[in-house]
VEXDREN-2710 file (C-alpha; in Angstrom, 1 decimal):
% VEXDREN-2710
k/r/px/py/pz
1/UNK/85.8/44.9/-120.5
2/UNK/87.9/43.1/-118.1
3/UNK/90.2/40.9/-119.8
4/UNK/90.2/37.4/-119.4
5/UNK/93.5/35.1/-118.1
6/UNK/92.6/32.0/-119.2
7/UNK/95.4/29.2/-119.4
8/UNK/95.9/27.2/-123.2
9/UNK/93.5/24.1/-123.3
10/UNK/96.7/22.0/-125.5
11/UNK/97.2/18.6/-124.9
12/UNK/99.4/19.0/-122.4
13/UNK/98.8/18.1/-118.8
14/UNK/99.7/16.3/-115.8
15/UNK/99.7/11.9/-116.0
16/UNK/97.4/10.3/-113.9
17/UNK/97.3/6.6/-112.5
18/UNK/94.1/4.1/-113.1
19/UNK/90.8/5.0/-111.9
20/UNK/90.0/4.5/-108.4
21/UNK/86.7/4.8/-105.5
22/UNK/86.5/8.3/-104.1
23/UNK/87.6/8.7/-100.2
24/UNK/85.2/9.5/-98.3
25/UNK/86.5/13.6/-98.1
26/UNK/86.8/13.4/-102.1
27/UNK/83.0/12.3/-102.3
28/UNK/81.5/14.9/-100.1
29/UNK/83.4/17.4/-102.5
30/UNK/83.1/16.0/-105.9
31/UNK/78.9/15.8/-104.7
32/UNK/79.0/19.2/-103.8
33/UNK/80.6/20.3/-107.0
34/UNK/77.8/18.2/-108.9
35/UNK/75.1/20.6/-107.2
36/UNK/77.1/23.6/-108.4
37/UNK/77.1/22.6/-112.1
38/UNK/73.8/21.6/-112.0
39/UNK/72.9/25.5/-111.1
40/UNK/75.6/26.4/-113.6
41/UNK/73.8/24.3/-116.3
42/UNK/70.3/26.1/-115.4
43/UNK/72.6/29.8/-116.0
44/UNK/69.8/31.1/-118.2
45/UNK/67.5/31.5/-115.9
46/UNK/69.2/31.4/-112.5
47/UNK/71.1/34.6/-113.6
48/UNK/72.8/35.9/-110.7
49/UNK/72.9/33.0/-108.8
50/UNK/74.7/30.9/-111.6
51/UNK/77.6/33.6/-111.1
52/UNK/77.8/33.1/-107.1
53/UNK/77.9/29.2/-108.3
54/UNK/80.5/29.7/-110.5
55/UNK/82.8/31.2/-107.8
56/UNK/81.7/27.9/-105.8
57/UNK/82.6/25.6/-108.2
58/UNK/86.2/26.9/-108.6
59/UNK/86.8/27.4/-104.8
60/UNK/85.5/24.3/-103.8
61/UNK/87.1/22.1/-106.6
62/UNK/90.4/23.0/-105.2
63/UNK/89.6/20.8/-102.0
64/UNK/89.9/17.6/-104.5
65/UNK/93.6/18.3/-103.8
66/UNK/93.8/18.6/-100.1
67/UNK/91.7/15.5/-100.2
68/UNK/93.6/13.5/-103.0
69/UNK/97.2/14.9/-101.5
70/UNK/99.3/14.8/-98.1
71/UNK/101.6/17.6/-100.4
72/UNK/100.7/20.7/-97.5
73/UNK/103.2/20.0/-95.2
74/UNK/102.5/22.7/-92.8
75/UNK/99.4/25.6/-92.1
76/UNK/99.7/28.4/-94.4
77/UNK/99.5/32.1/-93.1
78/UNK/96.6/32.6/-95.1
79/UNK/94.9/29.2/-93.8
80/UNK/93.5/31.1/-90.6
81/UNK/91.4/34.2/-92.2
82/UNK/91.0/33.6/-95.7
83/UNK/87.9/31.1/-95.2
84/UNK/86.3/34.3/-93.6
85/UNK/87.4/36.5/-96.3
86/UNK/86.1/33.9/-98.6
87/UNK/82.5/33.7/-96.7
88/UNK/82.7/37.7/-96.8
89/UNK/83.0/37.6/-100.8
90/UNK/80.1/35.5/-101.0
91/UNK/77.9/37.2/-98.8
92/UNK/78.7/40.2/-100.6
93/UNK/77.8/39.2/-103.9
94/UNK/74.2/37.8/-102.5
95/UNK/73.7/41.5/-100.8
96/UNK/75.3/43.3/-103.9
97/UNK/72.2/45.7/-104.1
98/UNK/73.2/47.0/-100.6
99/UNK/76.9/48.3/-102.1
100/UNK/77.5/51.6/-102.4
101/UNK/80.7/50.5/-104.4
102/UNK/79.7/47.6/-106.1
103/UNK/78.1/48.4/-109.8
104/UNK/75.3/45.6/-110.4
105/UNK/73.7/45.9/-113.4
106/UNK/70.8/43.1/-114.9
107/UNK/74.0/40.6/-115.8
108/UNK/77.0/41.9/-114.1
109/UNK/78.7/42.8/-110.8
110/UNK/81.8/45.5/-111.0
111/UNK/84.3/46.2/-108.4
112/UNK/86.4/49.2/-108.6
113/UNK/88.8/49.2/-106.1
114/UNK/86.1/48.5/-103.5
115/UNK/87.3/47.5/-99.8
116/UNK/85.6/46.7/-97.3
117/UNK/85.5/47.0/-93.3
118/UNK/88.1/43.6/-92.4
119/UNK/90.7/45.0/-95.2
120/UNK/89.7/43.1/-98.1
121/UNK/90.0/45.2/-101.2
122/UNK/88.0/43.5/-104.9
123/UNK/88.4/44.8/-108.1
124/UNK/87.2/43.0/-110.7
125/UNK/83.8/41.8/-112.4
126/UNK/81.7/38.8/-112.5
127/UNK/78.6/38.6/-115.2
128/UNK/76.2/36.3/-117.2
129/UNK/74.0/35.6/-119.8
130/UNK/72.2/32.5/-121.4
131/UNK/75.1/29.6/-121.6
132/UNK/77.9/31.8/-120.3
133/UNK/79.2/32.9/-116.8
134/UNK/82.8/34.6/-116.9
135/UNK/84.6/35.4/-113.8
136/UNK/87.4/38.1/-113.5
137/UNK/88.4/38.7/-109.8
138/UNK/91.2/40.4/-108.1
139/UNK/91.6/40.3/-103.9
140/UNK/94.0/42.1/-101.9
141/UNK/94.0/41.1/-98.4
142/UNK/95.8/43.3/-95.5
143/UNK/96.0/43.2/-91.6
144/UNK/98.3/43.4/-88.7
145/UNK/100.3/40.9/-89.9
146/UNK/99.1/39.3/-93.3
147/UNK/99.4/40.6/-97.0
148/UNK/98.5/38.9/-99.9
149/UNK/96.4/38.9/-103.2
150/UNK/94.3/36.3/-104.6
151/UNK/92.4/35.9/-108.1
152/UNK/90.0/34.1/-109.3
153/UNK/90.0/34.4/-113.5
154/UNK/88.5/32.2/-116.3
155/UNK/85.1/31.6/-117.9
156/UNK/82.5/28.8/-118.5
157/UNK/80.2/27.8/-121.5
158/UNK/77.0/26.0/-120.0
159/UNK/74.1/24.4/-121.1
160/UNK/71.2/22.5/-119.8
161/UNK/73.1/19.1/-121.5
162/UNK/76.9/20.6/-121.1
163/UNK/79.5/22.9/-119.0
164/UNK/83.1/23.1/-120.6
165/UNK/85.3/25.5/-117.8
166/UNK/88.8/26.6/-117.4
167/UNK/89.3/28.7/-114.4
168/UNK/92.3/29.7/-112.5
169/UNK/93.3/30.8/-109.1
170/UNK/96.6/32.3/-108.3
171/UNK/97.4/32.9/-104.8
172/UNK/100.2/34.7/-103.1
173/UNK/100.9/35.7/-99.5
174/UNK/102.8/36.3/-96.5
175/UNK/102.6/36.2/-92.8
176/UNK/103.7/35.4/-89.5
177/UNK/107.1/35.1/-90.6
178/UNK/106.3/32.7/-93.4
179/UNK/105.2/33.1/-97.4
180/UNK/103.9/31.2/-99.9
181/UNK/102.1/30.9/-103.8
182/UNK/100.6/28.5/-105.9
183/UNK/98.6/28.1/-108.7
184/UNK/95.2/26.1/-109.1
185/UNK/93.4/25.2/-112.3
186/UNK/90.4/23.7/-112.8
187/UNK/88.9/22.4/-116.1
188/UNK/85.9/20.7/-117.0
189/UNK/84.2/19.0/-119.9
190/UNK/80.8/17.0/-118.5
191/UNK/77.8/15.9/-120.1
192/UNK/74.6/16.4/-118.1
193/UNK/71.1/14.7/-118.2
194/UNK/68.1/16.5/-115.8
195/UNK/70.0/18.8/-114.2
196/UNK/72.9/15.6/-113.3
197/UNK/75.8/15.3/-114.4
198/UNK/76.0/12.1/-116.2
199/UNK/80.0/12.0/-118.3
200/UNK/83.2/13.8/-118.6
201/UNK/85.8/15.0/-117.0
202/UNK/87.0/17.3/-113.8
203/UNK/90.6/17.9/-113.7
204/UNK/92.0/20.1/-110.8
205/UNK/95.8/20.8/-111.1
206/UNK/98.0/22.4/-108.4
207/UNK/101.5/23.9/-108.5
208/UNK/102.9/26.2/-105.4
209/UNK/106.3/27.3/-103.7
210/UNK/106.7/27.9/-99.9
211/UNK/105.3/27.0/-96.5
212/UNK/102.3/24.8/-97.1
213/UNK/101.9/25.4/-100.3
214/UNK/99.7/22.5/-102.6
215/UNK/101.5/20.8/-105.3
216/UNK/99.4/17.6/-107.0
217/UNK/96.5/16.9/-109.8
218/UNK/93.5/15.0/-109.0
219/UNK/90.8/13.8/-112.1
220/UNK/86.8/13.1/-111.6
221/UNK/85.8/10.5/-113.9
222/UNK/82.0/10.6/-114.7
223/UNK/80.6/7.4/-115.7
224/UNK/76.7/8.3/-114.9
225/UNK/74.4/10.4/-112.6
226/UNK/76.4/10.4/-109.0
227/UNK/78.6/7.6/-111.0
228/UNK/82.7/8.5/-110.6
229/UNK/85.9/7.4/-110.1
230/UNK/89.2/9.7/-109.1
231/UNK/92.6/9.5/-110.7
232/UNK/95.9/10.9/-109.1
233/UNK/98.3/12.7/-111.0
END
């Protein structure tokens, strides 16, 4: 099996300010990020679908600190073509039965060394079962003038009432006569009530070197069914 890279849940962390009202970019995110636990928390029997979510939920968390932070200074090399990438990765786990190199099985995708037509190269697996989605994904992306790699590592324990996550992403790249890296975790402890997440706690935490890279922390306070508040770190 794929090892897992999963950072220490201790008690230390970042220190965040009082609770405050969501921007209006931070609500839009932290809405869409309610929808994906809410598939998350229905994992036995959305199967396949919970893992696509749980790639969601980590990619789009990390907006919380584009949203919450003026710390990006400049665009990043990667800024231009990884959203296409991105797309690609997602479109290619909803077609995975049309892969010659993708392995799916009833509860699992594998990628071994499997690249596709734009340069993207995935190794890696993603798989499921009832109250657990784990995630173990490796991206090497090459062109003309860009070359970088980008994971995506962690696991979460769901249920219809809870989701407790810790998922990292590490990125690293270089272009256009400019490089940078940073890594993003996300970790979350929520409470849920019909399918909405009604307490607890999303905590997204950013530290990167070079041009544009994010630095910051940024903390979703539950306080009922599309109840929150945000705290800065």
């Amino acid at each position: 099996m794929v090892g897992l890279f999963l950072g220490a849940c201790g008690s230390d962390g970042p220190s965040f300010g009082p609770e405050a009202d969501p921007t209006p970019a931070q609500q839009t995110t932290i809405m869409s990020t309610s929808e994906a636990l809410s598939t998350l928390a229905m994992a036995d029997v959305q199967g396949q679908a919970a893992g696509v979510a749980a790639i969601g939920f980590a990619l789009g968390a990390q907006t919380l600190i584009d949203a919450s932070s003026t710390a990006r200074s400049a665009q990043r090399p990667i800024d231009a073509e990884m959203p296409a990438r991105l797309e690609s990765l997602s479109a290619t786990l909803r077609r995975v039965q049309r892969l010659d190199c993708a392995v799916a099985s009833p509860n699992s995708i594998v990628w071994d060394h499997c690249t596709e037509q734009d340069g993207t190269t995935i190794d890696g697996m993603i798989s499921w079962s009832p109250g657990h989605v784990e995630v173990d994904l490796h991206i090497t992306v090459t062109s003309e003038d860009l070359h970088g790699t980008y994971s995506l590592v962690g696991s979460m324990t769901v249920s219809a009432s809870a989701i407790q996550s810790d998922m990292t992403v590490m990125l690293s790249f270089s272009g256009n006569g400019v490089s940078f890296s940073e890594t993003i975790q996300t970790k979350i402890d929520v409470q849920l009530s019909n399918s909405c997440v009604t307490s607890g706690t999303l905590t997204v935490t950013a530290t990167g070197s070079g041009t544009g890279s994010r630095s910051g922390a940024v903390q979703v306070v539950w306080s009922g069914c599309n109840m929150f508040r945000v705290r800065k770190g």
